[in-house]
N, C-alpha and C positions, 0 to 999 in steps of 0.2 A: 438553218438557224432562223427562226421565227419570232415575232412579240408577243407576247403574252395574250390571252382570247380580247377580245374587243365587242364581245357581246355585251350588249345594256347601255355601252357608251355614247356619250353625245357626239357627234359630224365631227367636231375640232379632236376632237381625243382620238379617236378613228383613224383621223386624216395624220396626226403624228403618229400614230404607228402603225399607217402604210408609208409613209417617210420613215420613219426607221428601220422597217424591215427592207423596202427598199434600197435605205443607204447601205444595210448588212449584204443583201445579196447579191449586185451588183457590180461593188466597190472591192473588186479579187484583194485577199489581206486583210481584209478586217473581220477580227477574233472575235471580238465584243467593244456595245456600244452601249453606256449609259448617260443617261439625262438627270442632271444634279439641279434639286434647287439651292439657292442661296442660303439656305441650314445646311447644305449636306446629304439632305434626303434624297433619296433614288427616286426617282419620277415615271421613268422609260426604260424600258430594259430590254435586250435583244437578246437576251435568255431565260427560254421558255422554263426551263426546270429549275429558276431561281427559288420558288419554294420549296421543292424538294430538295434541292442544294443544302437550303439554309437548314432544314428541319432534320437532314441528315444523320446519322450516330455521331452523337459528341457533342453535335450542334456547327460543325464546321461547314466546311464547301466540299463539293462532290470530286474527287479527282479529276484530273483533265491530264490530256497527253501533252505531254512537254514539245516542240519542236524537237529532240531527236528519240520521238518514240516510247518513251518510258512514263509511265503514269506519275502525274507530280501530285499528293496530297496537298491540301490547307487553300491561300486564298489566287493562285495563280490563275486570272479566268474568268471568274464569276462576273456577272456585272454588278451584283453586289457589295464585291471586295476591288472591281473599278470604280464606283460610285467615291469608296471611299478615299482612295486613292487622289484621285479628280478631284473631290473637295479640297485635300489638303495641298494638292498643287496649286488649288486657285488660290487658294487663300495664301497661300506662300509667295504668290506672284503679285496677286493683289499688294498684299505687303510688302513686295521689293517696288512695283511700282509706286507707289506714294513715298517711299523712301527717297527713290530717286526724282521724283517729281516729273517726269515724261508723258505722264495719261493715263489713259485704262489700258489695261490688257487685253489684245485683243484675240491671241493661243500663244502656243505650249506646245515645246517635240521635242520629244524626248527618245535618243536612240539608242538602244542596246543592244547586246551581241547576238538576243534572241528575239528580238520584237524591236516596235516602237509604242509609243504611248502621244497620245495628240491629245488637247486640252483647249477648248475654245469657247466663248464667251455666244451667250445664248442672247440673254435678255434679263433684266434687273439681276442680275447676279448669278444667274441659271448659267449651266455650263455643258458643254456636250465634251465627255471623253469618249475618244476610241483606242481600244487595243488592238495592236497590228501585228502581222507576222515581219519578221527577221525578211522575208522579202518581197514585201509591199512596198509600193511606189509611193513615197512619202507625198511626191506633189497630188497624185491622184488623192491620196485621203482626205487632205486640204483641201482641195476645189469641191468636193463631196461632202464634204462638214461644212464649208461655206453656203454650200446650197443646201442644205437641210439648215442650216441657221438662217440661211435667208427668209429660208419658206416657213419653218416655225419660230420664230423670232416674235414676230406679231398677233400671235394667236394663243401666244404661251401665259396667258392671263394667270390674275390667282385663283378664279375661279377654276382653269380646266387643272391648275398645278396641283389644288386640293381632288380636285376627280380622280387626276392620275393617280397619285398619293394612295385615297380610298380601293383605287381599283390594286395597287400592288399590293395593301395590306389584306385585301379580300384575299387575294391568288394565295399570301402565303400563310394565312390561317386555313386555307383549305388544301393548301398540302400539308399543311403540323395534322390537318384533322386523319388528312387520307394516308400521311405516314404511322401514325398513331394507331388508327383501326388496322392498316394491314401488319403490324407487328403484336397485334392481343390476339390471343387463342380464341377460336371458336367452335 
């Protein structure tokens, strides 16, 4: 599992997605990892076929294997359908925090019978999830998203958040393009 191409990018754009791909292949247990800005928007993605995913028949997510083997349809997987996920826990947490009056948020773990889901606080609002497998070392994930936040915390400007941005929406208008041409007659 790889990031998306990194041709044309500037040094800091680059440099986060060899930190991400990185934190993906290294870090045994982690399924997918996206980079949320403060809207919501996917920024980063450690999945390479997220525009073919997205452009797929229907317009849904590409299947994925479930943990025991059997193909799952719709959004289990994607870092697209984590991105979204990610947002609305931060903002959910965001929101119990100010309730409670204790501080920022600084992550989010969340454990299920088949994974975990991790949620951690980037920089102005930016948030890094990762999806994990059912038996991943929940402290390994953490000390791994800590250092990739550490490392891209500082460099996560608006400037490179609009780059990223530009460069996801490239990747999946050229999969809408390259699914489109290979499904018309020739």
């Amino acid at each position: 599992m790889t990031a998306p191409s990194t041709f044309g990018l500037s040094s800091e754009a680059r440099n986060l997605h060899w930190l991400l791909t990185n934190l993906v292949e290294e870090v045994p247990g982690i399924l997918s990892v996206a980079v949320v800005s403060s809207d919501g928007l996917l920024l980063l993605s450690s999945d390479e076929t997220l525009a073919r995913a997205r452009s797929g028949p229907g317009g849904g997510t590409a299947p994925v294997r479930g943990e025991r083997g059997a193909a799952r349809p719709g959004p289990r997987g994607s870092s697209a359908d984590l991105a979204t996920v990610v947002s609305g826990i931060g903002s959910l947490t965001i929101g119990a925090s100010k309730l409670m009056d204790y501080g920022p948020v600084k992550h989010t773990m969340v454990a299920m019978d088949e994974g975990s889901l991790f949620v951690m606080s980037i920089s102005d609002g930016s948030l890094l999830g990762v999806h994990g497998s059912a038996d991943c070392d929940m402290s390994v994930v953490a000390y791994h998203m800590a250092l990739f936040v550490g490392r891209a915390g500082h460099v996560l400007t608006p400037e490179l958040r609009s780059e990223l941005r530009k460069n996801l929406e490239n990747a999946e208008s050229a999969g809408s393009t390259e699914h489109e041409s290979a499904g018309s007659p020739r």
